[in-house]
LUMKOL-757473 format. One line per 10 residues: their letters; for each residue x, y, z of C-alpha. Coordinates in Angstrom, 2 decimals. Example, Ala and Ser with C-alpha at 12.3 -4.5 7.8 and 13.67 -1.06 7.14 Angstrom:
2
as> 12.30:-4.50:7.80  13.67:-1.06:7.14
***
This chain:
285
xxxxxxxxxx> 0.00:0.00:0.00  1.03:3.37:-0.70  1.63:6.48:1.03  -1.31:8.44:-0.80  -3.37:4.74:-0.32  -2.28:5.28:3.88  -3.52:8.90:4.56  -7.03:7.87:2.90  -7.30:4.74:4.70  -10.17:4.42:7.61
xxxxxxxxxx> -7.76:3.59:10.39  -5.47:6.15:9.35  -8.35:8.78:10.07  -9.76:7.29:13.03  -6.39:7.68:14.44  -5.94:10.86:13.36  -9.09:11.97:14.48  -8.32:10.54:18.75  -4.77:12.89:18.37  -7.13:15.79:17.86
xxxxxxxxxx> -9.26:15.43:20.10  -6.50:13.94:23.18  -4.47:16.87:21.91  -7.06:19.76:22.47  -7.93:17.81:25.45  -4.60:17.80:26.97  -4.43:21.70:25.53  -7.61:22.84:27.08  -6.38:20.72:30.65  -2.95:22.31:30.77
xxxxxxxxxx> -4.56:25.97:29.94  -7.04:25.78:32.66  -4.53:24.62:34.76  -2.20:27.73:33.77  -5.06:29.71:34.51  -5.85:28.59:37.65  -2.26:28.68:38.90  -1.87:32.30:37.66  -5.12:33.68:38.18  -8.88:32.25:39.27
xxxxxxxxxx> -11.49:32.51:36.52  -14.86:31.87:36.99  -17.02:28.99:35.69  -18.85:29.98:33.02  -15.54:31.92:31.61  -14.48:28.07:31.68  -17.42:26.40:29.53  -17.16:29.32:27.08  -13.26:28.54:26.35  -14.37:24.74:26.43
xxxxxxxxxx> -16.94:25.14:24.04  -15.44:27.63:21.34  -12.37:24.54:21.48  -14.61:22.00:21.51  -16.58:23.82:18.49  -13.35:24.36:16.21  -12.30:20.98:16.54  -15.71:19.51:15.10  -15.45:21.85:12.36  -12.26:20.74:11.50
xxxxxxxxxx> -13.60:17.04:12.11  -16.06:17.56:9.26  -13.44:19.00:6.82  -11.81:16.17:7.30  -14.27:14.07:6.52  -15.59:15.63:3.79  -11.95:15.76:2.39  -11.70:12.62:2.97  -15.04:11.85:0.98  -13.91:13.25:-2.06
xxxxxxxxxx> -10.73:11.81:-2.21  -12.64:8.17:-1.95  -15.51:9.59:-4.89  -12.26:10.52:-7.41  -10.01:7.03:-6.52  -13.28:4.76:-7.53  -13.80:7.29:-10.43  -10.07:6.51:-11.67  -10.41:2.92:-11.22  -13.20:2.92:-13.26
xxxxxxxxxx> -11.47:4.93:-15.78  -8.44:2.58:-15.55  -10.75:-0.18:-15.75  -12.96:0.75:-19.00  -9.43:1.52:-20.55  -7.81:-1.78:-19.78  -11.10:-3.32:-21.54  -10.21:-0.87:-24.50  -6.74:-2.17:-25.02  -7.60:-5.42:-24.66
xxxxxxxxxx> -10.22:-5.53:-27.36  -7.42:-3.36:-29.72  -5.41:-6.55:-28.87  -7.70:-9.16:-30.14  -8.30:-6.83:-33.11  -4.74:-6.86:-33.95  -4.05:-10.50:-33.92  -6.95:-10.97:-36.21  -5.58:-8.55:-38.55  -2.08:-10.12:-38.58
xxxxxxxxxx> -3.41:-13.53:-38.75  -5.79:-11.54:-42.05  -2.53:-10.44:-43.39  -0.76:-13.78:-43.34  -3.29:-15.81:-45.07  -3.46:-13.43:-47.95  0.45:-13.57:-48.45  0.22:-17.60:-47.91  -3.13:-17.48:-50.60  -0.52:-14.83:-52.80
xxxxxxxxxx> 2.35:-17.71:-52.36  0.44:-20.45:-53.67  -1.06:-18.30:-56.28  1.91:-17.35:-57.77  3.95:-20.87:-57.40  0.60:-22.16:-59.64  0.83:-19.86:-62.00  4.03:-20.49:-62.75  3.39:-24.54:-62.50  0.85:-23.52:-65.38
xxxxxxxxxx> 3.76:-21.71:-67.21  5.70:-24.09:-67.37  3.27:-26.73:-68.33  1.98:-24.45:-71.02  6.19:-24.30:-72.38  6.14:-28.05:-71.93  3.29:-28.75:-73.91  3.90:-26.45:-76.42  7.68:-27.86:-76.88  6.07:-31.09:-77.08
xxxxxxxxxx> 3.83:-30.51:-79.75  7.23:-28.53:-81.55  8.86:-32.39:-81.32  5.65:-33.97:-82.69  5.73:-31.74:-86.02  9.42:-33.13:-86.63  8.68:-36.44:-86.28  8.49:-38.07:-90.25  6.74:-41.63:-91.27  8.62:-41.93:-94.46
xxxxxxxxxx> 12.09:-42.07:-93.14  12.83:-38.28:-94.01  15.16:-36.11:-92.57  13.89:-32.67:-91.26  15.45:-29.34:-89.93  13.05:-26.71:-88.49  14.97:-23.58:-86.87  12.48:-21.09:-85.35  12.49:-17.34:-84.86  15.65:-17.80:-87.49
xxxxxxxxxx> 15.70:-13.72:-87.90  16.35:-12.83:-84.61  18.63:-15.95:-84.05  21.10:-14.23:-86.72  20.69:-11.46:-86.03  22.12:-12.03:-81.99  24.84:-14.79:-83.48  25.75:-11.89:-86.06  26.00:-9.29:-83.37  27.76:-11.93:-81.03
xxxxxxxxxx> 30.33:-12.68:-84.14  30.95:-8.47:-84.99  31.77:-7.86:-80.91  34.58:-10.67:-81.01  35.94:-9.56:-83.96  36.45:-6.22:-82.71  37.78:-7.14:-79.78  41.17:-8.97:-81.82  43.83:-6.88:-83.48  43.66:-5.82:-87.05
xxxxxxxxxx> 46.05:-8.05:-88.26  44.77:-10.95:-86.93  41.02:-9.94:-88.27  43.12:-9.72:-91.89  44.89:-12.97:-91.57  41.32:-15.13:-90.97  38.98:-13.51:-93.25  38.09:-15.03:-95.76  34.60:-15.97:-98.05  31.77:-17.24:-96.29
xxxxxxxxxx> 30.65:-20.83:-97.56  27.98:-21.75:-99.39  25.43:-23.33:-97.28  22.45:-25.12:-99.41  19.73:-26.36:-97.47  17.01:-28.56:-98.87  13.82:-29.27:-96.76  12.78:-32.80:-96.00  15.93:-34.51:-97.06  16.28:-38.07:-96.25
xxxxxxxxxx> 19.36:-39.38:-94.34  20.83:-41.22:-97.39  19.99:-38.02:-99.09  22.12:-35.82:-96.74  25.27:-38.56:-96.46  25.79:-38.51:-100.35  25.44:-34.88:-100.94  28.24:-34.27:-97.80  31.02:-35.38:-100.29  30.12:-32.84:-103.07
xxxxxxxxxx> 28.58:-30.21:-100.79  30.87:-27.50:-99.25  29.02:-27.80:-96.41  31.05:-30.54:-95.07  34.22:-28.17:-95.00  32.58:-25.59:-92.74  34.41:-25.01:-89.87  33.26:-26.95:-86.64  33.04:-23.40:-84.88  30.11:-22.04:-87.28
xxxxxxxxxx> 28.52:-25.58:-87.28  28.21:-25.19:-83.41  26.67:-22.02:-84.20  24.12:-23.25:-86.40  23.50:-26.52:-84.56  22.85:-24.26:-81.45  19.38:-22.73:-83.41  17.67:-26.61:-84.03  15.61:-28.14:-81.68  16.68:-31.26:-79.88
xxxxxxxxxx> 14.70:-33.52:-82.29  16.37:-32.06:-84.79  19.58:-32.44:-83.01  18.87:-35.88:-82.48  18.36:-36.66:-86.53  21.60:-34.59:-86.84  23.36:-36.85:-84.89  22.34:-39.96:-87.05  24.08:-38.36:-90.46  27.72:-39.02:-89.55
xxxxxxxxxx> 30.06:-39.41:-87.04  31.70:-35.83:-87.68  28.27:-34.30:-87.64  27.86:-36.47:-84.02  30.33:-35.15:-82.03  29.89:-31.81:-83.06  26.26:-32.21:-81.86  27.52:-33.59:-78.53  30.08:-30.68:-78.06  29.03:-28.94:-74.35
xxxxxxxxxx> 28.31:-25.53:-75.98  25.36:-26.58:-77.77  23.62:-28.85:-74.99  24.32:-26.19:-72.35  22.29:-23.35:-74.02  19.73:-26.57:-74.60  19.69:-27.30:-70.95  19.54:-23.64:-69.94  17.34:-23.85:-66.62  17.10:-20.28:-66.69
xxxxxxxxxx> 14.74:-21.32:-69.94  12.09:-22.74:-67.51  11.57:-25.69:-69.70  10.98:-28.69:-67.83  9.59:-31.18:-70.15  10.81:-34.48:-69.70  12.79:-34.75:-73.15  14.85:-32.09:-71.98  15.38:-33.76:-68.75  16.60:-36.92:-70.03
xxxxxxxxxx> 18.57:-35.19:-72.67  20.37:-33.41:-69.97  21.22:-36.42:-67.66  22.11:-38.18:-70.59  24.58:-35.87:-71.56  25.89:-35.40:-67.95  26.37:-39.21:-67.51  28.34:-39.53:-71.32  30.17:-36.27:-70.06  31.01:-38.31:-66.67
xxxxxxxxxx> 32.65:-41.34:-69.54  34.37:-39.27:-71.43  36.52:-37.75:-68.28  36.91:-41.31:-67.17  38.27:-42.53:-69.97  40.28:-39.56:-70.29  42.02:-39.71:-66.74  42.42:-43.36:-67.81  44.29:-42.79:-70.87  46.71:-40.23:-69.01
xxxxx> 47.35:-42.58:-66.75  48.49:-45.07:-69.25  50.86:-42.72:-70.86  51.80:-41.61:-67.11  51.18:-38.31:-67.49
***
């Protein structure tokens, strides 16, 4: 309990209250006794003295009391106040939690939103490169390229091809030019078709940097019947360049052609440096 809570407390004024009234007791005792030592008044000079005492200490009785009153009236007031307050904060409370538990369901139902729509996406880029493998696919035994968006394609190798050539030194830009070949390109060829024309075709003396370049704008069916013409044509197919911008996860496609491509061409990857670390260990290099 308090100090303020002590002053205001019954027993404190009670107390308070039987010091007055001993005190002006004791007071009035020890003047009449002065009085009477000193000089002798009469009786009634005695009950007037008595009762004008006696008088101010009631009246300071009741403004004690009514003091006392008020201060009683204003601490329930404030606890009511404190009380209707406390009610206040507690219903803000609840109100809050609601709201944050609002809030987080709407970013969860945004989450799952989002991670479906770009399921769909990707299902949508699946489908659609499966249907782009379905049109390649011949019944007669034929052969067939099919490069899409071929403008823009050459139009980023060509700009890709003018940066690196400014980037070497004249003389080394004079020493390697030279004529473009002739590239002839005849739809639906057969495989037969395409093996007997390499020998009379300059297209078999292109270099094996600009067939990367070209292989790089087929489609992996199409890289697949590449692969089937001749050996030369195969391992330029399975050079790392061309399968890594195939297997380009930044792409987003996820179709499961692409995924077995990839693993396969991890795993002969894996071979090749096997059988390389086991030929340099042969030699004992």
């Amino acid at each position: 309990m308090n100090l303020r809570d002590h002053f205001l407390s019954v027993q404190h004024q009670s107390v308070l209250l039987q010091y007055l009234s001993k005190s002006t007791q004791h007071q009035i005792y020890d003047e009449s006794r002065a009085s009477s030592r000193t000089t002798i008044t009469t009786d009634r000079e005695t009950d007037e003295t008595f009762n004008r005492n006696l008088q101010e200490l009631l009246e300071t009785t009741n403004m004690l009391l009514d003091s006392v009153g008020t201060l009683n009236d204003d601490t329930q007031r404030i606890s009511s106040e404190s009380f209707r307050h406390q009610i206040s904060l507690q219903s803000l409370s609840d109100e809050l939690s609601k709201l944050k538990v609002a809030v987080e369901e709407t970013h969860s139902s945004m989450n799952i939103h989002q991670v479906n729509q770009q399921t769909l996406e990707q299902n949508l880029v699946s489908i659609q490169q499966q249907l782009e493998d379905q049109k390649n696919i011949s019944t007669d035994g034929k052969l067939m390229w099919k490069i899409t968006n071929v403008q823009q394609k050459i139009e980023h190798m060509t700009t890709v091809v003018d940066s690196s050539d400014e980037e070497e030194p004249k003389s080394d830009k004079e020493k390697k030019t030279c004529p473009p070949p002739t590239v002839t390109v005849k739809p639906s060829w057969s495989v037969q078709q395409i093996q007997d024309a390499l020998s009379e075709s300059p297209f078999a003396s292109i270099p094996t940097e600009i067939l990367i370049r070209i292989f790089r704008l087929l489609s992996v069916s199409d890289l697949g019947n590449v692969a089937l013409v001749c050996r030369s044509f195969k391992l330029t197919v399975d050079h790392d360049e061309i399968w890594q911008s195939k297997c380009n996860t930044s792409h987003r496609l996820y179709s499961k052609s692409f995924k077995e491509i990839y693993m396969d061409w991890i795993y002969e990857k894996y071979l090749h440096n096997q059988e390389l670390k086991k030929t340099e260990n042969a030699r004992g290099l």
